[in-house]
N, C-alpha and C positions, 0 to 999 in steps of 0.2 A: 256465692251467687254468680262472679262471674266467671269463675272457675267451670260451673256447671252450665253456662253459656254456652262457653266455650266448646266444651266438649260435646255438650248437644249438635251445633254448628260443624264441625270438624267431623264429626258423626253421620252429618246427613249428607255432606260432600264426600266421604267414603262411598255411602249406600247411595247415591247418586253415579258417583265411576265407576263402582262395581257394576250397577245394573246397565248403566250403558255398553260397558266392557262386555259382561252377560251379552248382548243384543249384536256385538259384536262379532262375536265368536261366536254364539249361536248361527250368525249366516254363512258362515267358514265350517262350522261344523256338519251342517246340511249338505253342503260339495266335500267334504273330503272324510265324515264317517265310515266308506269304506276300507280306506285306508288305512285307519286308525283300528276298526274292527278287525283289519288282517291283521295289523301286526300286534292286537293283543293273544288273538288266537295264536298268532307263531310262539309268543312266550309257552302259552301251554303246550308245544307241541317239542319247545326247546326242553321244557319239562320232563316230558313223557318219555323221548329221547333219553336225555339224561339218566332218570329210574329203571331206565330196558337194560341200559349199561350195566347197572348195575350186578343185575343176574347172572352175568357174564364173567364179573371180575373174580381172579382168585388171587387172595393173599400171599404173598411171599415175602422175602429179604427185600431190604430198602434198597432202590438203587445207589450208586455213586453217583454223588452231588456238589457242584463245586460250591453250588451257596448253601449247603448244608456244614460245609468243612468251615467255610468262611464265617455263618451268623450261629450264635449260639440259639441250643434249643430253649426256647421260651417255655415250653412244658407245658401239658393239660391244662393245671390252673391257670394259667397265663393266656391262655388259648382266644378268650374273650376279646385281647387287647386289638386285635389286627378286626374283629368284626364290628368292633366301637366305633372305631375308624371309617371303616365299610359306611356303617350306618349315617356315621357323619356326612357325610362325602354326599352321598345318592337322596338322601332324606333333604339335606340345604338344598340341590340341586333341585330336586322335585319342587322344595317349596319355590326358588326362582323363577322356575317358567310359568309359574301364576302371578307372578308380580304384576302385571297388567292391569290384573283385576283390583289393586289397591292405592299403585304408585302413580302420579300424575305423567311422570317422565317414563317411557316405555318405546323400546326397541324393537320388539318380537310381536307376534301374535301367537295365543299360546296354542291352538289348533295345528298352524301351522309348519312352529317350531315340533311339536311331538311327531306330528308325523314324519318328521325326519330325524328324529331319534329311534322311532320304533324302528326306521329302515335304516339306519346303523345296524340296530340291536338286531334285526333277525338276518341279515347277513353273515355276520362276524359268528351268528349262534349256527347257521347253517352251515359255514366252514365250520364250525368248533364241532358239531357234533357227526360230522364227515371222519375229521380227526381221530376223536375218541375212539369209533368205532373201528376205525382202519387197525389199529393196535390198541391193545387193554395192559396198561400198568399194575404191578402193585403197587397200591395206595399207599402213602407215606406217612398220614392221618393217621392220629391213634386205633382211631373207630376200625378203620380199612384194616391194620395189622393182622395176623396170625393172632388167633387165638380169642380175637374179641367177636362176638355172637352177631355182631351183625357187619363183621367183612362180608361174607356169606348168604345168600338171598337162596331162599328156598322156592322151586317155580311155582309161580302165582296160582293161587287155589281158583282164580276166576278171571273173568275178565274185569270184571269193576274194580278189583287190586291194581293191573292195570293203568286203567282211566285215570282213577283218583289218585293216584299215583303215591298212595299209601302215605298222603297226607297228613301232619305237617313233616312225620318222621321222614318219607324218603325225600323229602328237600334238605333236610339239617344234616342226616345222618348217610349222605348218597356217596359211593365208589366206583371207580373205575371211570368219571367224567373229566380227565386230568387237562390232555394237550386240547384247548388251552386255558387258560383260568377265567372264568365265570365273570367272580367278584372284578377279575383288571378288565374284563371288557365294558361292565356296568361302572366302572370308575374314569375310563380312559375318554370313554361316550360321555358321560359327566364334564371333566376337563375340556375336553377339547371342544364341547359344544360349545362351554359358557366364555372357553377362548374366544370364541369365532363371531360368539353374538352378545358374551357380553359385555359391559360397559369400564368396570372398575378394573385397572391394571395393575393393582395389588391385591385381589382375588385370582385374579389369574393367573400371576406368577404364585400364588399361595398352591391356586388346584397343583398347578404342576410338582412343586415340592412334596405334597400330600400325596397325591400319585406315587413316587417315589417312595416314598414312607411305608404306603399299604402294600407297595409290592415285597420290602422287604420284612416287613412284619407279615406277609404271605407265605416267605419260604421259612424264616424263624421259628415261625406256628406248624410248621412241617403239613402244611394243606395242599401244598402244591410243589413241585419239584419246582426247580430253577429254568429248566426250558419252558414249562406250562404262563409263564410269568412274562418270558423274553419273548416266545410267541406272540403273545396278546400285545406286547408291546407294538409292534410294527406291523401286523396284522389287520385290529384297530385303526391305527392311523392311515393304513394303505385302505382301506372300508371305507373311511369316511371321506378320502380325497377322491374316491373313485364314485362313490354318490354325488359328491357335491358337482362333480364334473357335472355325471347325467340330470342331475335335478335345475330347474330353472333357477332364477338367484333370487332369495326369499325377501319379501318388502322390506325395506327398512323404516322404522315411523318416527323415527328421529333425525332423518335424512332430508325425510321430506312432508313438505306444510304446505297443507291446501288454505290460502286465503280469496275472501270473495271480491269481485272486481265491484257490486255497487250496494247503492241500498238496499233495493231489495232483494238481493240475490242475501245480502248480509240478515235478514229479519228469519231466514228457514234453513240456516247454513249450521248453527246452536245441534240444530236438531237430526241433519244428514250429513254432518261433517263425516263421519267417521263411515258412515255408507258410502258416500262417495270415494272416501280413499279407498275405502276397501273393493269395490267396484273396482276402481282404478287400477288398483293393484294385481286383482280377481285376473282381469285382463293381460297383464303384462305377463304373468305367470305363465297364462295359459292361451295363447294366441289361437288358438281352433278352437279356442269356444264363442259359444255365440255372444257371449256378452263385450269381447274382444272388438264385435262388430257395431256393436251399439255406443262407443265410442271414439269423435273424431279424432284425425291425428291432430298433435300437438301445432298451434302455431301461433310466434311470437307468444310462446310464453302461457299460452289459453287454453283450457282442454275446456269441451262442453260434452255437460254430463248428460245424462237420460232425461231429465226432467227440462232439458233444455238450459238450465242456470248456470252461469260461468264461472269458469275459478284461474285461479293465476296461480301454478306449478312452482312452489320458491324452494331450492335447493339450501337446507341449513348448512353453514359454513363448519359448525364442529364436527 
């Protein structure tokens, strides 16, 4: 009985933070959905890219590879082992940036955070598929070799082959998309976000060794050459140093705690806390917006919000 109390309890204070969290991000998502609409569109267009290549590639001799001499080959069957990984990697990640919606303790906002993931992602994919196309490799993949029935892309009977981009096959089964590797730039954008923003520092020394891991069970599984790997390595990281430069510095909600200065500002504070910070925030980010103006400056310590009610700005010490 009180087992199921408890869990009742626990249960409703979940679906309590979720939905606040929900109310949250829904007014984050209203300013910044186009953003997020672009850069899901660029994946598909990172796509489409990709599958053009492929009509292009022709089969040959493997090139000379120094981390082909160096890792042994893992073989067909074995082939899985490096996309277990993959999947590990980017699937925990995904689930992280919705943490918000469940965890009391929360750093990010998740709107906020993706959209600078997406613009990682379609940059590093805009250089990547500048790349590919400047020169076309023989594939080093089984599938890509001489001889096997779909190195070889017969020209598209339509445009809709195309578009679709001959779904789910030409994603699994694609060649000629080598310099630079795919799966290290969806893992290195993994990494180095949850370095930047997240909390536990043996998670993040974990991504990085794990990173390390996939890129060498990359060339082992012969999917990518040894440059296609080294690329993404520095490439990546130069992407993300060079956004964060241009991008404003994203809120941190662990940093900073709105408490109210009286009674009654404390009786309706339950219910706007997290509008107001977000407000607050809305503002800092984006200084030419009009809401920027609806906000006075800070003094002794006091910002006053919209609705007129006070709050006292306290800087957390961790």
């Amino acid at each position: 009985m009180k087992m199921s109390l408890y869990i009742g309890r626990e249960a409703s204070k979940l679906w309590k933070r979720a939905s606040a969290e929900a109310v949250t991000e829904g007014i984050l998502l209203a300013d910044n959905w186009k953003y997020l609409l672009a850069g899901i569109f660029g994946q598909y267009l990172h796509g489409l890219a990709a599958h053009g290549v492929h009509y292009l590639h022709r089969p040959g001799p493997t090139l000379q590879d120094t981390g082909f001499f160096l890792l042994p080959e893992l073989g067909l069957e074995r082939a899985y082992v490096s996309e277990t990984l993959f999947t590990f990697i980017f699937v925990s990640f995904i689930l992280w940036t919705f943490h918000p919606f469940i965890f009391k303790n929360k750093k990010i906002y998740t709107v906020l955070l993706w959209c600078r993931i997406l613009a990682y992602l379609v940059l590093c994919q805009a250089l990547r598929v500048v790349t590919f196309y400047s020169t076309q490799l023989p594939g080093p993949n089984y599938h890509c070799r001489e001889g096997s029935p779909s190195a070889r892309l017969p020209p598209p009977k339509d445009a809709i082959e195309i578009i679709t981009i001959n779904f789910p096959d030409g994603l699994v089964h694609g060649c000629g998309d080598l310099i630079f590797s795919s799966h290290m730039i969806f893992t290195l954008v993994s990494v180095i976000t949850y370095h930047r923003y997240g909390t536990h520092r043996f998670i993040k020394q974990l991504g990085w060794v794990l990173a390390v891991v996939q890129s060498l069970l990359i060339i082992a599984s012969r999917k990518h050459y040894s440059v296609d790997v080294v690329v993404a390595w520095y490439t990546v990281n130069l992407v993300v140093f060079f956004v964060e430069k241009k991008l404003p510095e994203m809120p941190d909600r662990m940093a900073m705690t709105m408490l109210p200065l009286s009674t009654k500002d404390k009786d309706s504070w339950n219910t706007k806390e997290e509008s107001h910070k977000l407000l607050n925030m809305s503002a800092l980010a984006d200084p030419s917006s009009d809401r920027s103006q609806r906000l006075r400056s800070p003094a002794n310590g006091k910002i006053t919000m919209e609705d007129g009610s006070n709050a006292l700005l306290v800087a957390d010490s961790q």
